[in-house]
C-alpha positions as semicolon CSV with decimal commas, in nm:
position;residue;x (nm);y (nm);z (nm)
1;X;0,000;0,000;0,000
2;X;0,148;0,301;-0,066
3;X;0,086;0,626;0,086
4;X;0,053;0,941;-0,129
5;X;0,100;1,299;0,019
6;X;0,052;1,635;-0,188
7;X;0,231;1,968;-0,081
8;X;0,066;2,278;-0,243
9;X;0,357;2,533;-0,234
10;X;0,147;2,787;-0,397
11;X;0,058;3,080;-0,188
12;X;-0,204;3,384;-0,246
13;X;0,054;3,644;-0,255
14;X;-0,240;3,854;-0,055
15;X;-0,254;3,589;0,199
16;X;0,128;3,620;0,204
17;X;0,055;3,936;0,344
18;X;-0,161;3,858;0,657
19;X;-0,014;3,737;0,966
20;X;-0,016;3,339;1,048
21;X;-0,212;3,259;1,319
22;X;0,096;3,212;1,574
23;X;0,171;3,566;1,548
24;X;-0,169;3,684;1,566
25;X;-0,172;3,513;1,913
26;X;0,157;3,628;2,050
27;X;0,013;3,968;1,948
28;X;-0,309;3,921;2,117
29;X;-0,075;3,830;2,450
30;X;0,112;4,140;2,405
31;X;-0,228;4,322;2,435
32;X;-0,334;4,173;2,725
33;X;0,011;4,165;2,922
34;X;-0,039;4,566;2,840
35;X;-0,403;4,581;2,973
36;X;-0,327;4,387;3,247
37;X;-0,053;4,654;3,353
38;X;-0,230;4,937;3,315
39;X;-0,508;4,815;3,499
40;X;-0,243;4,744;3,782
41;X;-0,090;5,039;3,752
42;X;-0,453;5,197;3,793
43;X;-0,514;5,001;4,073
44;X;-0,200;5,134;4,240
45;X;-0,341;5,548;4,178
46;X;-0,644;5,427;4,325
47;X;-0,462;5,368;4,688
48;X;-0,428;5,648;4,904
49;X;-0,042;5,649;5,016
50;X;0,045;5,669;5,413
51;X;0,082;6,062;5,363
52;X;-0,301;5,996;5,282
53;X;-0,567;6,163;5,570
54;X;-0,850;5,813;5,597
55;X;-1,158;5,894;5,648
56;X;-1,315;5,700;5,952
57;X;-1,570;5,443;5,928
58;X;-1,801;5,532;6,152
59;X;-1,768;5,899;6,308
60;X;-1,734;5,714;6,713
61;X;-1,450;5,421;6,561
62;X;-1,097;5,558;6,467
63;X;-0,889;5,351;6,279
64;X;-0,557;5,210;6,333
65;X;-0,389;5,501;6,127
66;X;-0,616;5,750;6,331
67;X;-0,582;5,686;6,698
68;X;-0,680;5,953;6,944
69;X;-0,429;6,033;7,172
70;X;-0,381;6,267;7,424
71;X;-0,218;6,088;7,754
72;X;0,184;6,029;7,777
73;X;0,170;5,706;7,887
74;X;-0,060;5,376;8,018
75;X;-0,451;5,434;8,040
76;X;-0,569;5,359;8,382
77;X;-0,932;5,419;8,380
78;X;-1,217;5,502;8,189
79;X;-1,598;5,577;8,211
80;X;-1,874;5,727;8,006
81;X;-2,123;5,999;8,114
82;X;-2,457;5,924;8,207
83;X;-2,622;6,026;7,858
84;X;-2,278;5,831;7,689
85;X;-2,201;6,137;7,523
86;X;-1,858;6,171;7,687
87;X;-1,616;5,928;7,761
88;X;-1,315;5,998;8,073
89;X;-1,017;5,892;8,060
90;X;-0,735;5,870;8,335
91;X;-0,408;5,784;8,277
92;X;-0,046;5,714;8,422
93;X;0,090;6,096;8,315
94;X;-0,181;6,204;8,618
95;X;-0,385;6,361;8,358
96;X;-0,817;6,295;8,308
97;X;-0,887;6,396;7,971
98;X;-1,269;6,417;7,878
99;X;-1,318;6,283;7,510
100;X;-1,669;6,372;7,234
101;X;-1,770;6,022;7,160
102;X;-1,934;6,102;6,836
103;X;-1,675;6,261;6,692
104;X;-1,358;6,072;6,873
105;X;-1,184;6,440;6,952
106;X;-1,031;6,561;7,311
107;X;-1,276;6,813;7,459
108;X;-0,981;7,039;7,566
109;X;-1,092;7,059;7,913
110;X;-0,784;7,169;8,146
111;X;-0,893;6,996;8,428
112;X;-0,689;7,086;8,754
113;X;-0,322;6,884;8,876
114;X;-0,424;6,568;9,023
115;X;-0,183;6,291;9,141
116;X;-0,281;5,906;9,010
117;X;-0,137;5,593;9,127
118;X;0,028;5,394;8,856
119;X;0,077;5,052;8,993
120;X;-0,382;4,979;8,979
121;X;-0,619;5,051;8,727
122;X;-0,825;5,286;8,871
123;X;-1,250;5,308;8,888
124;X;-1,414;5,669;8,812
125;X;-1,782;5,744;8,885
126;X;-1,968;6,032;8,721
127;X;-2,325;6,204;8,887
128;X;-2,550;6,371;8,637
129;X;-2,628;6,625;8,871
130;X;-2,483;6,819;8,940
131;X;-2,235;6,723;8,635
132;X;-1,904;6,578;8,861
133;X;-1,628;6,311;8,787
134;X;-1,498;6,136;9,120
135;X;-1,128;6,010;9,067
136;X;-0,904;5,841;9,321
137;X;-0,641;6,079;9,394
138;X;-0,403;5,814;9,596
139;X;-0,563;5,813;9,938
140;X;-0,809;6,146;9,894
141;X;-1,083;6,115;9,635
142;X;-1,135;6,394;9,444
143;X;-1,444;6,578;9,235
144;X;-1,423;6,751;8,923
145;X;-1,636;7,001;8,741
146;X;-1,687;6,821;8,459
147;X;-1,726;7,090;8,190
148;X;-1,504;7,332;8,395
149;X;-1,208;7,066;8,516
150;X;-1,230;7,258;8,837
151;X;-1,205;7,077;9,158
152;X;-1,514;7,054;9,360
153;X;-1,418;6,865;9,664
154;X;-1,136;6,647;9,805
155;X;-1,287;6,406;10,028
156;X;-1,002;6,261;10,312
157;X;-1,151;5,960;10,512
158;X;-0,862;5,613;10,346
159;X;-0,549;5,550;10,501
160;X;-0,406;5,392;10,188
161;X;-0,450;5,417;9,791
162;X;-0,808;5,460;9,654
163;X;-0,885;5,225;9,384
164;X;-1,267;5,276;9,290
165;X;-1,576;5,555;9,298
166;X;-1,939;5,399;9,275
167;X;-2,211;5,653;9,277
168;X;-2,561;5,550;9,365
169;X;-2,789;5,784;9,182
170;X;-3,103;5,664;9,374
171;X;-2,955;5,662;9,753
172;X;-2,754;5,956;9,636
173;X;-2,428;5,830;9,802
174;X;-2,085;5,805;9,673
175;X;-1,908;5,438;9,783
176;X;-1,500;5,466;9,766
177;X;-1,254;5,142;9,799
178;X;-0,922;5,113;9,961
179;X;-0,648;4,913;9,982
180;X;-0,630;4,968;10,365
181;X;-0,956;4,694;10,375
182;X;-1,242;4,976;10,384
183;X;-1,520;5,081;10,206
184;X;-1,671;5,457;10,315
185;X;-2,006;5,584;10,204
186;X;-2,024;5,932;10,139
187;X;-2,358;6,119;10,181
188;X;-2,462;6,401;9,982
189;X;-2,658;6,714;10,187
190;X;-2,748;7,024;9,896
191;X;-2,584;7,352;10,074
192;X;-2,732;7,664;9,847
193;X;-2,537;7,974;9,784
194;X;-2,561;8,299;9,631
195;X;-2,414;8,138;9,280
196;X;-2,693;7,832;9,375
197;X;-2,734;7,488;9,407
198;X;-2,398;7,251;9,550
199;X;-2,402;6,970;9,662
200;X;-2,137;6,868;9,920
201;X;-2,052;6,489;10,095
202;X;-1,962;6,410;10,426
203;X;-1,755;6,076;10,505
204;X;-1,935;5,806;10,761
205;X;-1,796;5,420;10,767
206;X;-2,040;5,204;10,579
207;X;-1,882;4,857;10,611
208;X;-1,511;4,821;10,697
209;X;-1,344;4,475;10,566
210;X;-1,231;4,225;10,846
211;X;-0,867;4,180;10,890
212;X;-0,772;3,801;10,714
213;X;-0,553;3,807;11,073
214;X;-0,910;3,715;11,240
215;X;-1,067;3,373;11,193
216;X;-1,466;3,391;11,199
């Protein structure tokens, strides 16, 4: 059997002119290798650089390139307001820095020199009326106007460092814990003025711990 094979060497010379059809896909690669980096390089344009101000997600969340900060060192306490508005902020530096929650900026107010302990984190308490901050100021607890930063009252009753405030807005007391094993109660009597209303506390022992020396 034999096999027969014809080769037509005869060409169109206008055919001769087209490309074959392995060029016309190494061309079409070419193309898309170009789109492709373009569309990278777009992409690049598109991403704000770290010189780049982000805008927050959500006006009360800051993002890791946009942290609010306005203490030199540890934070030690915080609590919102009553209406959770504000949030307070203690911190290691001694300072108490009063922060808009809706907008995530310092408030600016200068609130008077204070002295923190370090060692604790420390519990604030906030009344609504009038508008006060109680902070433990190592073994005095003190009271800040809290739209002023003016001090309202130092309260002296703990032999050692203060670590929490609790205010009870319906007994109207003020509860203060120490590390020398009591709790004091502090009750609020309204003393008017000429400038009005203030309220002021007076110390009484509500309930001090027993010594772990004593066996019940």
């Amino acid at each position: 059997m034999i096999n027969v094979f014809i080769f037509n060497f005869d060409q169109d010379p206008l055919n001769s002119l087209q490309p074959s059809s392995s060029s016309k896909i190494y061309s079409a690669q070419q193309r898309t290798g170009k789109s492709k980096k373009q569309s990278h390089k777009l992409h690049k344009s598109q991403i704000p650089g770290h010189g780049h101000i982000q805008q927050r997600l959500h006006p009360g969340l800051s993002s890791s390139q946009n942290c609010a900060t306005a203490h030199y060192g540890a934070v030690t306490g915080l609590r919102t307001t009553t209406d959770g508005m504000y949030l307070l902020s203690s911190g290691s530096d001694s300072r108490l820095r009063l922060w808009d929650i809706d907008s995530g900026c310092n408030t600016l107010v200068n609130f008077e020199a204070m002295r923190l302990q370090t060692s604790k984190p420390l519990q604030l308490a906030v009344t609504e009326d009038p508008s006060l901050v109680f902070i433990p100021c190592m073994a005095s607890i003190k009271a800040y106007n809290l739209w002023s930063g003016m001090t309202f009252q130092t309260f002296r009753g703990h032999y050692e460092p203060v670590n929490c405030c609790y205010c009870s807005a319906q007994e109207q007391e003020l509860y203060t814990g120490s590390n020398d094993m009591q709790i004091l109660v502090w009750s609020s009597t309204p003393a008017f003025t000429e400038m009005g209303s203030h309220v002021y506390y007076y110390c009484t022992v509500l309930h001090p711990a027993v010594s772990p020396e004593i066996s019940l």
